[in-house]
LOFI-34871 format. One line per 10 residues: number of its first residue (from 0); their letters; for each residue z, y, x of N, C-alpha, C, O. Coordinates in nm, 2 decimals, always signed. Each point is the difference from the previous one (the first is absolute). Example, Ala and Ser with C-alpha at 12.3 -4.5 7.8 and 13.67 -1.06 7.14 Angstrom:
# residues 2
0> AS> +0.78,-0.57,+1.32,+0.00,+0.12,-0.09,+0.00,+0.12,+0.09,+0.07,+0.00,+0.10  -0.14,+0.11,-0.14,+0.00,+0.11,+0.09,+0.08,+0.11,-0.08,+0.01,+0.11,+0.05
# end
This chain:
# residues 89
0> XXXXXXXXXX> +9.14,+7.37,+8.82,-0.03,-0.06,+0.13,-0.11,+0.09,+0.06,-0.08,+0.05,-0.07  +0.08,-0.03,+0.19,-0.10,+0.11,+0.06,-0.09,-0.12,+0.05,+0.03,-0.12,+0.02  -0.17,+0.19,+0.00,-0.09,-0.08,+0.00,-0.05,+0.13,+0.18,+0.03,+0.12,+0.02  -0.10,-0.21,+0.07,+0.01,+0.01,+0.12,-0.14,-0.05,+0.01,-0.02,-0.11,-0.04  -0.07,+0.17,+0.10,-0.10,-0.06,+0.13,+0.00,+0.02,+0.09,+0.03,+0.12,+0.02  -0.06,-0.19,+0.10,+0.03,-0.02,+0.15,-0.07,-0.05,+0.06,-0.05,-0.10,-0.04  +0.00,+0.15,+0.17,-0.13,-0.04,+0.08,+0.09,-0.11,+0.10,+0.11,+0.00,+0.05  -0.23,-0.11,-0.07,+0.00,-0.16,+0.07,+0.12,+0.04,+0.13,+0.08,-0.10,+0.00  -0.04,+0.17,+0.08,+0.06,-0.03,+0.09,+0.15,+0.01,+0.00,+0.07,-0.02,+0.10  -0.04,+0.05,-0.23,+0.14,+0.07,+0.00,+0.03,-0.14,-0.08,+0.08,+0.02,-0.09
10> XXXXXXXXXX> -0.10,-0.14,+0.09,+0.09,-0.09,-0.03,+0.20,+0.03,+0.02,+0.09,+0.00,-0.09  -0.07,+0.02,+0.21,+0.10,+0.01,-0.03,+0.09,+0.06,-0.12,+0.09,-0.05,-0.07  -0.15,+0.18,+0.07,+0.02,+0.11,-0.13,-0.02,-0.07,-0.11,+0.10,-0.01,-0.08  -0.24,-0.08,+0.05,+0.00,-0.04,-0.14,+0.13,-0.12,-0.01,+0.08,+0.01,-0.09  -0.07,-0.08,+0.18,+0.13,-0.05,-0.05,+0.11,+0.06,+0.00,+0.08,-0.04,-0.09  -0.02,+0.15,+0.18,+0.10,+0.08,-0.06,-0.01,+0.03,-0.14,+0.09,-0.03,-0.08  -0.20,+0.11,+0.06,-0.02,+0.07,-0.15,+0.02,-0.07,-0.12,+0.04,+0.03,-0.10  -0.09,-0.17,+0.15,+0.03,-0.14,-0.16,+0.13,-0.03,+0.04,+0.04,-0.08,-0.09  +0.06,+0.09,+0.17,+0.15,-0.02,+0.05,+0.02,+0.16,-0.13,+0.11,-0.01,-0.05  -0.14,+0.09,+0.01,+0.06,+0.09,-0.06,-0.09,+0.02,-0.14,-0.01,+0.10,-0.07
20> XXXXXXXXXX> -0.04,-0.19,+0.04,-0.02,-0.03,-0.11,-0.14,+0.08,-0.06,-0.03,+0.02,-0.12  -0.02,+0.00,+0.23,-0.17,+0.08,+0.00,-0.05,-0.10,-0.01,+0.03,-0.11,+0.04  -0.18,+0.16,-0.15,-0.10,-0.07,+0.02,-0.11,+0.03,+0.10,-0.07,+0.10,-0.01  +0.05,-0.18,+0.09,-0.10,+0.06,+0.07,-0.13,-0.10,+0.03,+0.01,-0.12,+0.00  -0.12,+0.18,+0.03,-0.17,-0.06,-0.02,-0.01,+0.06,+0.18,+0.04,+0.10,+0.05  -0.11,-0.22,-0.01,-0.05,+0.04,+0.14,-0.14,+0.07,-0.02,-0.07,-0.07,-0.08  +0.00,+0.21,+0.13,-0.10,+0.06,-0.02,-0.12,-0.06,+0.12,+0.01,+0.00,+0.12  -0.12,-0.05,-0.21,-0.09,-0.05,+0.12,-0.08,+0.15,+0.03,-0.06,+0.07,-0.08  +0.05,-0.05,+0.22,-0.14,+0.08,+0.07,-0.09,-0.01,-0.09,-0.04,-0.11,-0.05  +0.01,+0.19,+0.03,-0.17,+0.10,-0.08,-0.01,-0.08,-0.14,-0.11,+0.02,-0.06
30> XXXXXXXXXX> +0.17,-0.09,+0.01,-0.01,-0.11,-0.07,-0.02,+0.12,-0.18,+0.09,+0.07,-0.04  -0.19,-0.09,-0.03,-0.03,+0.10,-0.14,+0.14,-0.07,-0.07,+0.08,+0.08,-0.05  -0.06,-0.15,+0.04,+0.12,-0.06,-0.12,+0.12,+0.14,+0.11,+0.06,+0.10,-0.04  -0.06,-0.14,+0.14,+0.17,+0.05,+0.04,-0.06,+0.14,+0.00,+0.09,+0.09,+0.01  -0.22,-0.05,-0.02,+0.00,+0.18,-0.02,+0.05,+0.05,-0.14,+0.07,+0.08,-0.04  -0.17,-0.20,-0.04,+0.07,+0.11,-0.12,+0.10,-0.07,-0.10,-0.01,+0.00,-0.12  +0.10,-0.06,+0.19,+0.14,-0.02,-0.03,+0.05,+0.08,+0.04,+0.08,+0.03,-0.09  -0.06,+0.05,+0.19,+0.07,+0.05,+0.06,+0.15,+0.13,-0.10,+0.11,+0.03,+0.05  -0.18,+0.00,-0.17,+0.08,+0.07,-0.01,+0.11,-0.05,-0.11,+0.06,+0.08,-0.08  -0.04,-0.21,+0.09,+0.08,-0.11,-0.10,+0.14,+0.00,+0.08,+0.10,-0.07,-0.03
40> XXXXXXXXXX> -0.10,+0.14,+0.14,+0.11,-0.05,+0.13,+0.05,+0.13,-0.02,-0.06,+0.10,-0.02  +0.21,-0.12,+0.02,+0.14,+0.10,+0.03,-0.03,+0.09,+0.13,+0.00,+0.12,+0.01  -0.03,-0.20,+0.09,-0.04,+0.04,+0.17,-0.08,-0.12,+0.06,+0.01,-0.12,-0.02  -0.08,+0.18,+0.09,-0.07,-0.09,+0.12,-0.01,+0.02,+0.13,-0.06,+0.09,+0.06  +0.15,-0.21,+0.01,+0.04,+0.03,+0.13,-0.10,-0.06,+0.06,-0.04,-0.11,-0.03  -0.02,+0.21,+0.16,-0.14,-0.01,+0.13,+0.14,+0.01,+0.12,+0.12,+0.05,+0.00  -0.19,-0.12,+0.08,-0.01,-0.04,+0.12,+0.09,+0.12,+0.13,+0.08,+0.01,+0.09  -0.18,+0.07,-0.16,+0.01,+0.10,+0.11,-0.10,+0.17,-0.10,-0.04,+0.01,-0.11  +0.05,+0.07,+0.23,-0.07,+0.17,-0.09,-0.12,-0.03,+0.02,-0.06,+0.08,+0.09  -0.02,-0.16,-0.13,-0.15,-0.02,+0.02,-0.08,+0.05,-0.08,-0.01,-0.06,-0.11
50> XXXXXXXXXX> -0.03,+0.12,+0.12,-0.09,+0.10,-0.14,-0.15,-0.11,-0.05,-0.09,+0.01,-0.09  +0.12,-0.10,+0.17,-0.11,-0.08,-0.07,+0.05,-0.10,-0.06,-0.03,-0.10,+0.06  +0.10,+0.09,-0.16,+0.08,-0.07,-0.08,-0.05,-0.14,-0.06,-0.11,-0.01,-0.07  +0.17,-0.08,+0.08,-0.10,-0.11,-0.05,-0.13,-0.02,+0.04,-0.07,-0.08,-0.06  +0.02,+0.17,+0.16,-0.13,-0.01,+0.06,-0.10,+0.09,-0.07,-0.12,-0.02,+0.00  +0.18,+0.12,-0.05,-0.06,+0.05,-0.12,+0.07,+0.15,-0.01,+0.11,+0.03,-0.03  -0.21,+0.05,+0.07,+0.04,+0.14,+0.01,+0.04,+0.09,-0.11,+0.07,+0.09,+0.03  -0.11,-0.11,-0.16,-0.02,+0.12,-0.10,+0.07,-0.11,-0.09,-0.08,-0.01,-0.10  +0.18,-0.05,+0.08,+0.13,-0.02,-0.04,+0.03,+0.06,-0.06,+0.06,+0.09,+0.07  -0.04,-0.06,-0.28,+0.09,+0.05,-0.03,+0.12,-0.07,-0.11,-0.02,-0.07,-0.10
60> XXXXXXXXXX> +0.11,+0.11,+0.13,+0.10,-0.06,-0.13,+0.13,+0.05,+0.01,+0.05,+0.05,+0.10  +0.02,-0.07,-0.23,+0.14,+0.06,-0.08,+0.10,-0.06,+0.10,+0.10,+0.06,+0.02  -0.14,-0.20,+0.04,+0.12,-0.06,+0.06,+0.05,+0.09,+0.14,-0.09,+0.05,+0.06  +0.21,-0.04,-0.01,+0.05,+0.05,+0.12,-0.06,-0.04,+0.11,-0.03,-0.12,-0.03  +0.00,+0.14,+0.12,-0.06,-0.11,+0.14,+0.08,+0.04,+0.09,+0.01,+0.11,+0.05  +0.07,-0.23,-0.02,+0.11,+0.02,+0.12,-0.02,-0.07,+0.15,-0.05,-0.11,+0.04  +0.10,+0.19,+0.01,-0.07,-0.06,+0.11,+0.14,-0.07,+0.11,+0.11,+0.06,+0.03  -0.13,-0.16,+0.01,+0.08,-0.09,+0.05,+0.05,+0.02,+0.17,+0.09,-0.04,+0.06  -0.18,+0.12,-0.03,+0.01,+0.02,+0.13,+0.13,+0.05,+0.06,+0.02,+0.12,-0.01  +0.07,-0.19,+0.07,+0.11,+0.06,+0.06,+0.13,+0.02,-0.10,+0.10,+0.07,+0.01
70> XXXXXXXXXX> -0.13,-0.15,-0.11,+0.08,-0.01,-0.14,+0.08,-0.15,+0.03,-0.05,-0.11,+0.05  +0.19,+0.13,-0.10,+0.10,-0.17,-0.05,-0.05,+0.00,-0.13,-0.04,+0.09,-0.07  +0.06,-0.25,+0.02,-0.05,-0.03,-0.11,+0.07,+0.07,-0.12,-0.05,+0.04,-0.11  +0.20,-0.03,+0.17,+0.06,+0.07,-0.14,-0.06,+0.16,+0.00,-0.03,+0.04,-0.12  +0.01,+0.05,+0.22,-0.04,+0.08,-0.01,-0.15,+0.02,-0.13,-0.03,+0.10,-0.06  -0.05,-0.23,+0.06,-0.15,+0.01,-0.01,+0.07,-0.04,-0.17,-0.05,+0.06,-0.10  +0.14,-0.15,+0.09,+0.08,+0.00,-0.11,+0.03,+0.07,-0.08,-0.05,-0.02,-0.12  +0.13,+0.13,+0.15,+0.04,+0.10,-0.05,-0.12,+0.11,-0.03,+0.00,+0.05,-0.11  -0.10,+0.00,+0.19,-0.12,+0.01,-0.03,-0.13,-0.02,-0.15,-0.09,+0.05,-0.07  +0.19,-0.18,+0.11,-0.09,-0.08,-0.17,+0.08,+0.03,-0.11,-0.05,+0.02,-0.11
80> XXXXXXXXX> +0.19,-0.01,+0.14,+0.03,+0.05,-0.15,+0.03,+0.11,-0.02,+0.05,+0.01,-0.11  -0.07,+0.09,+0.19,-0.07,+0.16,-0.02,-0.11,-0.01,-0.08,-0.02,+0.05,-0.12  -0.07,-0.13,+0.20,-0.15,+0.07,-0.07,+0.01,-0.08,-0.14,-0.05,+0.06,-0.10  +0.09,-0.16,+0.08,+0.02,-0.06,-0.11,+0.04,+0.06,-0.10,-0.05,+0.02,-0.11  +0.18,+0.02,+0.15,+0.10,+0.14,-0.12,-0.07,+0.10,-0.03,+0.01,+0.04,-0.12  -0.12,+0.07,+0.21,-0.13,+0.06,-0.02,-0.10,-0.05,-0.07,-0.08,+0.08,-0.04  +0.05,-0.19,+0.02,-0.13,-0.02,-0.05,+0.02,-0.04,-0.19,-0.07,-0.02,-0.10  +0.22,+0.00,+0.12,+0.04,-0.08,-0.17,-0.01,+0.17,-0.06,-0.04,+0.00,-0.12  +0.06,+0.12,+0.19,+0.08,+0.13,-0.06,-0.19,+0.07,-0.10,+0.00,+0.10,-0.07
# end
């Protein structure tokens, strides 16, 4: 099962993603638990190309960060189980 975090606004997405059998955790803003989790996730889909990520500039982790902007859900989909097939290797 691919495991997913996703910033508060992409509800839609997170319920697409559990329609495909993702686990996914909503990421709270600046929040120390959702920083250093971060690299427990297959991918983490943001909002948009915001370099201030989670509110939080110097961000680092193994997970993909994908970005939703101008994306269909299956697209953002398919996305996750790329980086997922990459990260098991």
């Amino acid at each position: 099962m691919n495991k997913v975090g996703i910033e508060k606004p992409l509800s839609n997405v997170k319920r697409y993603l559990e329609s495909r059998d993702c686990t996914v955790e909503v990421l709270e803003d600046g929040s120390k638990e959702s920083r250093s989790n971060l690299n427990q996730f297959d991918a983490i889909v943001v909002s948009g190309a915001d370099s201030n990520f989670m509110g939080m500039e110097d961000i680092m982790t193994t997970a993909k960060v994908i970005n939703a902007e101008g994306k269909t859900e299956d697209e953002i989909y398919s996305e996750v189980l790329r980086a997922a097939e990459l990260k098991k290797r």
